[in-house]
C-alpha positions as CSV (number, residue, x, y, z in Angstrom):
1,X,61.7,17.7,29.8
2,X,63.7,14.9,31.4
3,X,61.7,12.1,31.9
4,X,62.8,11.5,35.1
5,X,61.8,14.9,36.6
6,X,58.6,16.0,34.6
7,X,55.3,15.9,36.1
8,X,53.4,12.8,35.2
9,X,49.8,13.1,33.9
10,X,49.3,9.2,33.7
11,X,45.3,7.9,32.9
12,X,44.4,4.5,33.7
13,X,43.9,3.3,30.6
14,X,40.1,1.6,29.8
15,X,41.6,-1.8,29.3
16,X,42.9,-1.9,32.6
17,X,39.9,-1.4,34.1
18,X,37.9,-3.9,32.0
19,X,40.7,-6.5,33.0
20,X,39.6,-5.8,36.6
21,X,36.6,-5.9,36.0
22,X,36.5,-9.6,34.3
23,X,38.6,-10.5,36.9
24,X,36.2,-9.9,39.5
25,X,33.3,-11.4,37.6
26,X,35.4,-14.4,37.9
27,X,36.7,-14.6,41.0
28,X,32.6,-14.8,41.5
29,X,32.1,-17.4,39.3
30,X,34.4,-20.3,40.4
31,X,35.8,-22.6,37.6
32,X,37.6,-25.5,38.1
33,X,41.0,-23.3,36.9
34,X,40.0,-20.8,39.9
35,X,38.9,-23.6,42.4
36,X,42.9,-24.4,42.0
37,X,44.1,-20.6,41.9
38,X,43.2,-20.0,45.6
39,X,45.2,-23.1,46.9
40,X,48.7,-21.2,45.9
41,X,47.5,-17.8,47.4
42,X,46.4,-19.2,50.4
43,X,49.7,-21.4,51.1
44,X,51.8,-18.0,50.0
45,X,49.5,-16.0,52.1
46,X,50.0,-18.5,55.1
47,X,53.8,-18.2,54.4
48,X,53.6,-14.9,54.6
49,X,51.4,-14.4,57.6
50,X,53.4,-16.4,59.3
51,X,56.5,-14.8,59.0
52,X,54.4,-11.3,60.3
53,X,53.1,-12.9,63.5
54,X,57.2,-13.8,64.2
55,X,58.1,-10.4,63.2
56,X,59.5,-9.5,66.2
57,X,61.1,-12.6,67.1
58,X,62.1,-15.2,65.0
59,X,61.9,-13.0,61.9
60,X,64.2,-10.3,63.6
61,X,67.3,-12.7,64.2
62,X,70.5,-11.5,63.3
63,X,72.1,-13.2,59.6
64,X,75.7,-13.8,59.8
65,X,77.9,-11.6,57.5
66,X,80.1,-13.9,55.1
67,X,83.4,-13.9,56.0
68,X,86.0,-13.1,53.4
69,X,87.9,-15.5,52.0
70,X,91.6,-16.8,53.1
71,X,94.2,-13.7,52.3
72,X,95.4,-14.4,48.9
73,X,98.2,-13.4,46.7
74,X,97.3,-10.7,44.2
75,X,95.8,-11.6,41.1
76,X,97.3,-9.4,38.1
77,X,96.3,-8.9,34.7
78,X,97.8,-6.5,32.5
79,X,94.6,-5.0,30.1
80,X,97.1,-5.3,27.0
81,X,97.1,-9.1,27.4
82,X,93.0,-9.0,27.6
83,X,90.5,-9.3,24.8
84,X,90.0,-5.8,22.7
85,X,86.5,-5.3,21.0
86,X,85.8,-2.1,18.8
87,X,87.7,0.6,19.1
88,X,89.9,-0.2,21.6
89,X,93.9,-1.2,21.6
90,X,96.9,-0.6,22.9
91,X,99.6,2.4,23.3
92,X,102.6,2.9,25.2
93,X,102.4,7.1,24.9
94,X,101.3,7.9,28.1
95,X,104.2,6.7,30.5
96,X,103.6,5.2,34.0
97,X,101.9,2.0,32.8
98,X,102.6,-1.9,34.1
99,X,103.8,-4.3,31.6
100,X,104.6,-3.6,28.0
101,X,101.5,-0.8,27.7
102,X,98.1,0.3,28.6
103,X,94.5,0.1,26.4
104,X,92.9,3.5,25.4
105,X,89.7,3.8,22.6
106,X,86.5,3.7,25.1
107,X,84.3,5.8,22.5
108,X,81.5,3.6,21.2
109,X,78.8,2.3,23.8
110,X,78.3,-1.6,24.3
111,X,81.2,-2.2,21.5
112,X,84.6,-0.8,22.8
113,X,85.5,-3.1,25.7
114,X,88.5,-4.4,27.3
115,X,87.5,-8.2,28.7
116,X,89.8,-9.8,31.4
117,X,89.4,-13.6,31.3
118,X,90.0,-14.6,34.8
119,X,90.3,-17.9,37.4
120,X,89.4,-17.8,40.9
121,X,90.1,-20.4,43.5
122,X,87.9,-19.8,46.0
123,X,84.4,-18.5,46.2
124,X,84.1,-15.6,48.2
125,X,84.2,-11.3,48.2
126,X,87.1,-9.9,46.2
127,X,88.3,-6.2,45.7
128,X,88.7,-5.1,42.4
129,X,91.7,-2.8,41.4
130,X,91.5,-1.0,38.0
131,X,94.8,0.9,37.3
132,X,93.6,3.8,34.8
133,X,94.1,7.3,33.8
134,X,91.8,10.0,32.1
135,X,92.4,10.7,28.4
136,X,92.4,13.9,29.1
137,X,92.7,14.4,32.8
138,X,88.5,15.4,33.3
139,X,86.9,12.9,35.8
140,X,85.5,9.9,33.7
141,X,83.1,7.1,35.0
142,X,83.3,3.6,33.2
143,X,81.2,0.3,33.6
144,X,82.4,-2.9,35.0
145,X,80.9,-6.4,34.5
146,X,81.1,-9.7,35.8
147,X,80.5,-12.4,33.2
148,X,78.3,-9.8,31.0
149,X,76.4,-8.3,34.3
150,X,77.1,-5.2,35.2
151,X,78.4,-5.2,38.8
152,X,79.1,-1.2,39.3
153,X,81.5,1.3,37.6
154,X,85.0,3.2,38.4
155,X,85.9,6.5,38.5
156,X,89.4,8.5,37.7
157,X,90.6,11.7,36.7
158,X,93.8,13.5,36.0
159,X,96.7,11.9,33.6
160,X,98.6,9.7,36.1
161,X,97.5,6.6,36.3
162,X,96.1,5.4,39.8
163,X,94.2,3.5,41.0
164,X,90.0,2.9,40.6
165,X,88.3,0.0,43.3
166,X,85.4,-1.7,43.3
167,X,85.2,-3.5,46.8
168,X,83.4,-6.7,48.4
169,X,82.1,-8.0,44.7
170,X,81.3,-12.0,45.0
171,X,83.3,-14.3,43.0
172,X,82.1,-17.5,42.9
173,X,85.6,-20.3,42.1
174,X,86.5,-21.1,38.7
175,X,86.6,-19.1,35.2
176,X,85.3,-15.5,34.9
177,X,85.5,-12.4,32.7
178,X,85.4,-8.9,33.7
179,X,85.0,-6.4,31.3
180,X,85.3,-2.5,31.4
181,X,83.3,-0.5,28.7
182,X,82.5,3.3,28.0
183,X,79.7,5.2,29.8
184,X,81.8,8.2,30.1
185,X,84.6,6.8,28.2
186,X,88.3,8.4,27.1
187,X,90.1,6.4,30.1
188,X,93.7,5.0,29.8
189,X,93.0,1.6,31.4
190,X,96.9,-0.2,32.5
191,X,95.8,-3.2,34.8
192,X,93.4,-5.4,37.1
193,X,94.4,-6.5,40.4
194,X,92.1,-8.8,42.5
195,X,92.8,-9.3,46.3
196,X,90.7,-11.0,48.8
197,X,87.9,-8.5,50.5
198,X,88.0,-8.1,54.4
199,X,84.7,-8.8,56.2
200,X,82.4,-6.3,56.5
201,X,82.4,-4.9,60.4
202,X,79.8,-7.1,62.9
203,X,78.2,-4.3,63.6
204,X,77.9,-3.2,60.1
205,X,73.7,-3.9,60.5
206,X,73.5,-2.8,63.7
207,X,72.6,1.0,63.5
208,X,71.0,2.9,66.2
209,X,67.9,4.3,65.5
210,X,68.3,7.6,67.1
211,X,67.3,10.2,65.0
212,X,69.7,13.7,64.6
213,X,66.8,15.8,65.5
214,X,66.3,15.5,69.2
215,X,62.5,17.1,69.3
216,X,61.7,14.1,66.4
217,X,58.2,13.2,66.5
218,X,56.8,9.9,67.9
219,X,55.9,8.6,64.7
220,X,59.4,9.1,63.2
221,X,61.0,7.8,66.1
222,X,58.9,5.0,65.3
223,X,59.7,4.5,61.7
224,X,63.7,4.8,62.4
225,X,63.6,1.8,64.9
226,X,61.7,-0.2,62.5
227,X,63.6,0.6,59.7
228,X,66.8,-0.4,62.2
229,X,65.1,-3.8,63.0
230,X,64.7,-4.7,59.8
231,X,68.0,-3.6,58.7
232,X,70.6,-6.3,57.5
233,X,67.9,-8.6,57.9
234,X,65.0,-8.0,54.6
235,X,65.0,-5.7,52.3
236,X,61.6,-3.1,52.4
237,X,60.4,-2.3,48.6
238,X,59.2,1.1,47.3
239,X,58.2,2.7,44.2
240,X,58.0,6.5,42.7
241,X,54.8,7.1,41.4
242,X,53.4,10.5,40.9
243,X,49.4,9.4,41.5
244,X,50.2,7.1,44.3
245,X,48.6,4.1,45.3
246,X,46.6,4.0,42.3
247,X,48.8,4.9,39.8
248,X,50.0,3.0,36.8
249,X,53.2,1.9,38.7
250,X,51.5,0.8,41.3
251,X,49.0,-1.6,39.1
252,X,51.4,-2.8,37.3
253,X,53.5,-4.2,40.0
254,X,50.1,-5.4,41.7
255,X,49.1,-7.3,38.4
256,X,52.3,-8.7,37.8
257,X,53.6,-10.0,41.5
258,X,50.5,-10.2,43.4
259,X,52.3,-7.3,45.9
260,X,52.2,-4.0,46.5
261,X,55.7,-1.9,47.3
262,X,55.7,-1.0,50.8
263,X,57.4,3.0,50.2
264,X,55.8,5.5,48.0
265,X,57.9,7.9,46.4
266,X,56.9,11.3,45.7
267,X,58.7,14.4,44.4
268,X,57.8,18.4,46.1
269,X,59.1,19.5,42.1
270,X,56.1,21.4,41.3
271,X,55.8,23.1,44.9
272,X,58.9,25.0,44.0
273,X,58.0,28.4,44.3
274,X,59.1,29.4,40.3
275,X,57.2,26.4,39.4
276,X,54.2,27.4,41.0
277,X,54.4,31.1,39.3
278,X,54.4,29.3,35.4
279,X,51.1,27.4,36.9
280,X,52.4,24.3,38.2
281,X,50.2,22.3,40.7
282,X,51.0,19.1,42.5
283,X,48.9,16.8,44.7
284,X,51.7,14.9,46.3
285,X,51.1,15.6,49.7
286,X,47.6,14.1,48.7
287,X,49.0,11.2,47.6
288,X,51.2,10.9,50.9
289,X,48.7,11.4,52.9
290,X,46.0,8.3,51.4
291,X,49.4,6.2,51.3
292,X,49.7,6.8,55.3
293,X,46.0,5.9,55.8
294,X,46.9,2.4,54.4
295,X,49.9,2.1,56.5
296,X,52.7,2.7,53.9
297,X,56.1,4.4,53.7
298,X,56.7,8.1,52.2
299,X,59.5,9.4,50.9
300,X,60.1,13.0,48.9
301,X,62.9,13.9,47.1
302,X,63.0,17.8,45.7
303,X,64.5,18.3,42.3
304,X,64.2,22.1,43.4
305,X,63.7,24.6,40.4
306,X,65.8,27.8,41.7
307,X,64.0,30.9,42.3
308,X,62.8,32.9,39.4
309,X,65.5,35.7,39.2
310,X,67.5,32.9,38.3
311,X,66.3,31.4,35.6
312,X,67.1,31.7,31.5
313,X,63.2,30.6,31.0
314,X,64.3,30.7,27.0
315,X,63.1,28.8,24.0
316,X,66.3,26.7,24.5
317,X,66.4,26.8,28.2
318,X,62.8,26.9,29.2
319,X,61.8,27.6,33.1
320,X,61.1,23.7,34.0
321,X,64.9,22.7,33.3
322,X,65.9,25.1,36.0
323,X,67.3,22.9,38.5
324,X,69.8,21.6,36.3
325,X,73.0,23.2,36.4
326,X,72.7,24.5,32.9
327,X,69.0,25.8,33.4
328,X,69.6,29.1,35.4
329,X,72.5,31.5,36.5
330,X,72.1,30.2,40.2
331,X,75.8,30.4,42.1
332,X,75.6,28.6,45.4
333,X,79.5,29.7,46.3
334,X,78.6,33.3,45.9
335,X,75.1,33.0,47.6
336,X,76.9,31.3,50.3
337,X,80.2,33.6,50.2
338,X,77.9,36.5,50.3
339,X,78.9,37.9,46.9
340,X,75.0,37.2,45.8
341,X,73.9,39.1,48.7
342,X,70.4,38.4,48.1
343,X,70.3,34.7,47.1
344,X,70.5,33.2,50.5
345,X,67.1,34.9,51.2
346,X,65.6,33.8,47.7
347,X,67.1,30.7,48.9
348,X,65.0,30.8,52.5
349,X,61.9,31.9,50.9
350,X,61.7,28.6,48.4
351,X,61.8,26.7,51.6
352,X,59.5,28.4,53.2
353,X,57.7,27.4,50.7
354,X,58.0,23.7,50.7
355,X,57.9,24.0,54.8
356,X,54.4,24.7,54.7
357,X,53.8,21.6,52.0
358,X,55.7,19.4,55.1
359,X,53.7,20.8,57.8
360,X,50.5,19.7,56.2
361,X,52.2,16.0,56.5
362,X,53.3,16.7,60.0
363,X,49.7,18.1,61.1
364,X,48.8,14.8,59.8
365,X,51.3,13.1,62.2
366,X,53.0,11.2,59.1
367,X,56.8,10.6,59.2
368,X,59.1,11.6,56.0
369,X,61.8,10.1,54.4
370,X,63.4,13.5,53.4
371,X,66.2,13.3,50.4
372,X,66.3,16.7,48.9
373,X,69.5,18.1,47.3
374,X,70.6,14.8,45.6
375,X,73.2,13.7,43.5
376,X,75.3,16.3,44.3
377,X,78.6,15.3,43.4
378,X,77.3,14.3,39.9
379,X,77.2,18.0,39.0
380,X,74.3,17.9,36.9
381,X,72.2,19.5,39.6
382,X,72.6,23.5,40.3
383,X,73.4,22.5,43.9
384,X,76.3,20.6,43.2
385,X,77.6,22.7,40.6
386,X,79.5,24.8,42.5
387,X,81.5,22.1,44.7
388,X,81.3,20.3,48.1
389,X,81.9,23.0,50.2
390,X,79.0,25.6,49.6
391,X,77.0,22.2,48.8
392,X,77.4,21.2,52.3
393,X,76.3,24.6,53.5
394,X,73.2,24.4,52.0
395,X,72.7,21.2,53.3
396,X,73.2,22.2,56.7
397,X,71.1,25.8,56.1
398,X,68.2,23.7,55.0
399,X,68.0,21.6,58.2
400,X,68.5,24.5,60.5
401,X,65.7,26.3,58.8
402,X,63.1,23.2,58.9
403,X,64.2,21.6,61.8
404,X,64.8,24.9,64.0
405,X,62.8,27.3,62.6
406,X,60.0,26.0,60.7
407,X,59.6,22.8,64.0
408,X,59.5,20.0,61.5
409,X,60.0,17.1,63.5
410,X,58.5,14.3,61.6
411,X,61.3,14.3,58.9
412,X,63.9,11.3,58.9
413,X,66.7,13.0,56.5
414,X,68.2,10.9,53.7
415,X,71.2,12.2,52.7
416,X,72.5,11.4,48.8
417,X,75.4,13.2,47.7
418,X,76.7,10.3,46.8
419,X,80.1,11.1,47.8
420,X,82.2,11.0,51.0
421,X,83.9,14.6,50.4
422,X,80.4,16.1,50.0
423,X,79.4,14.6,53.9
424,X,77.7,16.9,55.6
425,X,78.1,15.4,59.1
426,X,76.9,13.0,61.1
427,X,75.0,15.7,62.9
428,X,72.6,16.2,59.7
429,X,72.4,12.6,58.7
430,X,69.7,9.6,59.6
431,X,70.4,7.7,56.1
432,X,73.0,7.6,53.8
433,X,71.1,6.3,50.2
434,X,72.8,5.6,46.6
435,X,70.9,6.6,43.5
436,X,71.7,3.7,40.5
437,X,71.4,3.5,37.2
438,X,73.6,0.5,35.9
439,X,71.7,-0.2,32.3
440,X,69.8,-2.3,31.2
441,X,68.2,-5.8,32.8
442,X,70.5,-5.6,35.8
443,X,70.4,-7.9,38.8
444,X,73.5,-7.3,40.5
445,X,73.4,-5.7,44.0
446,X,76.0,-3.3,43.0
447,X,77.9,-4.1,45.9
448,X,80.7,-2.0,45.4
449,X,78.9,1.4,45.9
450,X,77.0,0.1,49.0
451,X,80.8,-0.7,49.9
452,X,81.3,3.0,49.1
453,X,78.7,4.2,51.3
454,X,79.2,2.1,54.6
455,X,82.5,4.3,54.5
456,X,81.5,7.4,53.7
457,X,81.7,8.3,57.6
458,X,82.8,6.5,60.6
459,X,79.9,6.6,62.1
460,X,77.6,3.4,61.7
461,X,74.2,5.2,59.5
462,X,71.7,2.7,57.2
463,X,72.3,2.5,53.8
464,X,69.6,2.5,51.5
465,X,68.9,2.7,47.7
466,X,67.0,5.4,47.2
467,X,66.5,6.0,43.3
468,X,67.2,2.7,41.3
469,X,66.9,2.1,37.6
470,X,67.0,-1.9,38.3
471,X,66.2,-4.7,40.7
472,X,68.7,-5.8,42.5
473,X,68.4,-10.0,43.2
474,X,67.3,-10.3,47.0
475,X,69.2,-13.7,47.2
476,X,72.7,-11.9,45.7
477,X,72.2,-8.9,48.3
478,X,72.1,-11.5,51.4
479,X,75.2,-13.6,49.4
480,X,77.7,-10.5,49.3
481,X,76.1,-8.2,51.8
482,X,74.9,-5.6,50.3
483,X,71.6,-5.3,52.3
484,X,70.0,-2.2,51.1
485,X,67.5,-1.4,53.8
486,X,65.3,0.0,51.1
487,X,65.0,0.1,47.3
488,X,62.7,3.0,45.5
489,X,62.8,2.3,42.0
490,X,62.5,5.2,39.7
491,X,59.2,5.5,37.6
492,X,58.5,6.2,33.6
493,X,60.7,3.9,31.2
494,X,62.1,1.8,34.4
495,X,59.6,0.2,35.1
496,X,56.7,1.4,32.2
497,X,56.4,1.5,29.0
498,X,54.0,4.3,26.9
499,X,51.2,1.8,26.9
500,X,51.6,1.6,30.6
501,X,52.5,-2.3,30.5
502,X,56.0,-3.5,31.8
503,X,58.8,-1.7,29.8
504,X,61.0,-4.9,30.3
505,X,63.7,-2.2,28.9
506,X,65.5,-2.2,32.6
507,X,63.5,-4.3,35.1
508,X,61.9,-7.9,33.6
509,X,58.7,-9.2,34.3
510,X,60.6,-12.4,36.1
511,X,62.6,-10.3,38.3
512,X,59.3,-8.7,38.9
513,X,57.8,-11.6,40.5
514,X,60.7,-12.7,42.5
515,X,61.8,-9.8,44.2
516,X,58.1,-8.9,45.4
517,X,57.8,-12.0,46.5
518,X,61.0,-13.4,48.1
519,X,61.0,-13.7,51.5
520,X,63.3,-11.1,52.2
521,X,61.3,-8.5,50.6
522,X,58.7,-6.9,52.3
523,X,55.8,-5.2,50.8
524,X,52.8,-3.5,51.9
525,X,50.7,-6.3,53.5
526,X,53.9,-7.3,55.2
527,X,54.3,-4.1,57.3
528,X,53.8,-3.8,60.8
529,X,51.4,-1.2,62.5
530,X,53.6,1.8,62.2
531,X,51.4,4.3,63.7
532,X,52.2,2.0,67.1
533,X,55.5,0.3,66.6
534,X,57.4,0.1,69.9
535,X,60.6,2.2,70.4
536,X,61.8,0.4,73.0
C-alpha cells in the first residue's frame, strides 16, 4: 500500500515517553544548565507574544512585493554547449533545434544531466525558458536546479520542440548553474533562455475573503478572513498526521522546534464507503474535533476508494489501491456521459457517506479546509483519469450535493488539480493549493509553480501548499514572493523515519528549527481566537 495513502497505526514508542518523563523530573529540579534554559524561552516567548498582542496592527502591515529587475536582453544558451553528465549528449535527428543541435539521454536518475553555467548581472526574479521536445511525444516532467537546489520542474509533450517556463525564480548577480535532470525523463532539451520577470500584480496578496458558498457558516467566514489577513504577510504551518495532536508527527516537531504546527491534516480514506465494507475504521473526525478544542486548523483531503462494483479487489490489485487509476474499472466520462447509467448514483451514495462524517464537524461548529479530488491532472488518481472535462463535472456535482443538498456550510473548498485546464470555476473555488514533491533536502520555495497557480484564473484566490514533501525557507518565500498562505507537509518518510525519529531523508532537523520558529511562521500558540475572529 502506498505509504502516502495507507492508514497509519503509529504507537508512541516507550522511549518517548520516558524522555518526557526525565524531562519533567528536571524541569522540577533546577540545575544551573536549566537555571539558564528558561532565559532563551522566555526572551523567544516575549518575542513571540509580542508580535500576537500587535496581531492586528502592526503585525498585519502590508510587505512590499520586489520589483523585477530592469528589462534585459535575453540570455541564451544552447544545451549542446553546456556540461553533459551520464548518459546524456548531443544529436541533430530531430529537426527544429537552435544552434548546431539539441541534448537527448535523460534515463538514469541523479546522473544524466545537462548543467548550464550561467552569469547574471543583476539580482532579481528571472523567467526561465527551456526549449524541449518529448522523445516520444508522451507528456514528460523533468527537474530543474539552481546551483544543485532544486527550484521546480518543466513539462512538454509532443515531438516539436516548444517551449517549457519556469517563472519569477530569484537570481541573485554573478555565476550560476542550472541544471535539468530526469524525473520522467526521454525529453529532447535545444536551449535556455533567461528574461527578466515582471512584478507580481499589487494586489496579488490582497484576496477577499468571501467565501463561494453564500449560506457559509460564521465560523468559516471567520477562518477565510483570517486566513486573508495573514496572507502575503506570514506563512501558517501544518502537518498530516493520522492520530492528531498526539501523534508521532506531532512530537517530533514539538521536541525538535519547541512549536507545534498550527493545521492538522487528516484524510476521510477509510470512511469511503468500499473501505468501510473490507472493515476499515477511522477516527479522524475525532482527531479534528480535539484539534478544534485547542484552537487549531483542520484540513481533509479524500483519496476516495470508488464504490465496490468497481473494484478488481485481486491478489495483484487488492481493494485498498482502488482509488488509483489502475485499482478499479471506474469511468468518470461514461458515468458523467450517462453510458454508466448507474455510476453517478454509486457516485452520490459515497458522498453521502462522507456528508454525514462532515456534519458531525459542522454540528460541532468547526470550519474545514476541504481538498478532495486532488491531483487531478497527474492522472494517477481514478478521477483524473479520464480528462478535465468529466473531472470538472465531478467537481462541481460534489459541491452541489454538499453544499445544496447535504447544507454543509462550514467547508472552505481547496481546490488542487494542479492545472489551469482542469479549473473548475471561480464559482466552486475559495483556495487554489499545490501538492510538491521536489526530492530530497529541498529549501527552495518552488516559486515557479506558485507562479503557475496565481494564473490559473483571473480572479484573485489564496494560494496555498497543501501537500509538501519539503520545507520551503520562510526567508526565500518573502525574497521571491512566493508566500504560500499555508504549508501541510505530508507525513510517513517526510518527515519520519521507522523508529519514529526525524527521517532527515527530505526535511533536516535544521530546517526544522528554523521554519517553526521564524517569525513569519505561525504555529499553534501563535493563533488568534478563531472561534471569535472579527469579519469585519
Amino acid at each position: 500500500m502506498n505509504n502516502r495513502t495507507k492508514k497509519t497505526k503509529y504507537f508512541l514508542p516507550f522511549i518517548l515517553i520516558l524522555m518526557l518523563i526525565l524531562q519533567t523530573v528536571c524541569n522540577k529540579t533546577p540545575s544551573k544548565e536549566t537555571n539558564s534554559q528558561p532565559k532563551k524561552s522566555t526572551a523567544s516567548a516575549s518575542s513571540k507574544e509580542s508580535k500576537k498582542k500587535t496581531f492586528n496592527t502592526l503585525a498585519l502591515k502590508d510587505i512590499p512585493i520586489n520589483t523585477s529587475v530592469k528589462s534585459i536582453k535575453n540570455y541564451l544558451y544552447e544545451a549542446e554547449d553546456s556540461t553533459l553528465s551520464g548518459n546524456v549528449k548531443s544529436n541533430k535527428i530531430l529537426k527544429g533545434y537552435t544552434g548546431t543541435g539539441y541534448v537527448e539521454g535523460f534515463q538514469a536518475d541523479n546522473t544524466d544531466t545537462c548543467t548550464f553555467e550561467i552569469e547574471i548581472d543583476e539580482s532579481g526574479a528571472y523567467d526561465l525558458n527551456f526549449r524541449s521536445a518529448s522523445s516520444d511525444g508522451g507528456s514528460k516532467i523533468n527537474f530543474v536546479a539552481l546551483d544543485g537546489m532544486n527550484i521546480g520542474s518543466i513539462s512538454v509533450e509532443g515531438k516539436t520542440f516548444t517551449d517549457s517556463k519556469l517563472n519569477h525564480i530569484y537570481i541573485k548577480k554573478g555565476k550560476h548553474t542550472i541544471s535539468v535532470s530526469k524525473s520522467w525523463g526521454y525529453i529532447c532539451l535545444d536551449s535556455l533562455s533567461i528574461t527578466s520577470s515582471k512584478s507580481l500584480d499589487k494586489d496579488t496578496f490582497h484576496i477577499a475573503s468571501d467565501l463561494i458558498n453564500p449560506n457559509a457558516t460564521t465560523r468559516a467566514k471567520m477562518l477565510m478572513k483570517f486566513l486573508s489577513d495573514t496572507y502575503g504577510k506570514y506563512v501558517i504551518s501544518g502537518q498530516y498526521a493520522t492520530l492528531g495532536l498526539n501523534s508521532p508527527e506531532f512530537q517530533l516537531i514539538k521536541e525538535i522546534s519547541g512549536k507545534v504546527p498550527a493545521i492538522l491534516g487528516l484524510d476521510l480514506i477509510e470512511y469511503s464507503p468500499s473501505r468501510v465494507a473490507h472493515g476499515s475504521t477511522s477516527y479522524a473526525i475525532n482527531k479534528a474535533i480535539n484539534f478544534d478544542k485547542e484552537g487549531g486548523i483542520v484540513t481533509f483531503c479524500w483519496h476516495w476508494n470508488p464504490p465496490k462494483e468497481y473494484l478488481y479487489n485481486t491478489d495483484k490489485i487488492p481493494w485498498w489501491k482502488g482509488f488509483y487509476k489502475e485499482g478499479s474499472s471506474i469511468d468518470l466520462e461514461k458515468i458523467m456521459n450517462g453510458e454508466d447509467k448507474n455510476g453517478k448514483d454509486l457516485l452520490l451514495k459515497d458522498i453521502d457517506a462522507i456528508a454525514f462524517q462532515l456534519k458531525r464537524l459542522q454540528s460541532e461548529n468547526i470550519p474545514i479546509l476541504f481538498r478532495p479530488l486532488h491531483e487531478a491532472s497527474g492522472g494517477w488518481f481514478w478521477w483524473g483519469a479520464s480528462g478535465s472535462e468529466p473531472y470538472k463535472q465531478l467537481w462541481q456535482l460534489l459541491y452541489d450535493r454538499l453544499t445544496n443538498y447535504h447544507k454543509l456550510n462550514n467547508l472552505i473548498w481547496v481546490w488542487n488539480g494542479q492545472d489551469g485546464d482542469w479549473y473548475p470555476g471561480d464559482n466552486y473555488v475559495d483556495i487554489i493549493a499545490e501538492d510538491i514533491y521536489p526530492g530530497k533536502n529541498v529549501t527552495s520555495t518552488q516559486s515557479g509553480k506558485f507562479n503557475d497557480a496565481l494564473h490559473y484564473t483571473k480572479s484573485h484566490k489564496l494560494i496555498a501548499l497543501s501537500e509538501n514533501g519539503f520545507l520551503p525557507d520562510p526567508d526565500s518565500m518573502f525574497l521571491d514572493d512566493a508566500r504560500w498562505s499555508y504549508f501541510s507537509t505530508w507525513s510517513d518518510e517526510f518527515i519520519l523515519n521507522t523508529a519514529r525519529d526525524t527521517s532527515q531523508q527530505y526535511i533536516s532537523k535544521e530546517a526544522l528549527k528554523k521554519v517553526y520558529n521564524h517569525d513569519k511562521v505561525l504555529t499553534l500558540d501563535e493563533l488568534p481566537d478563531l472561534k471569535n475572529y472579527p469579519i469585519n
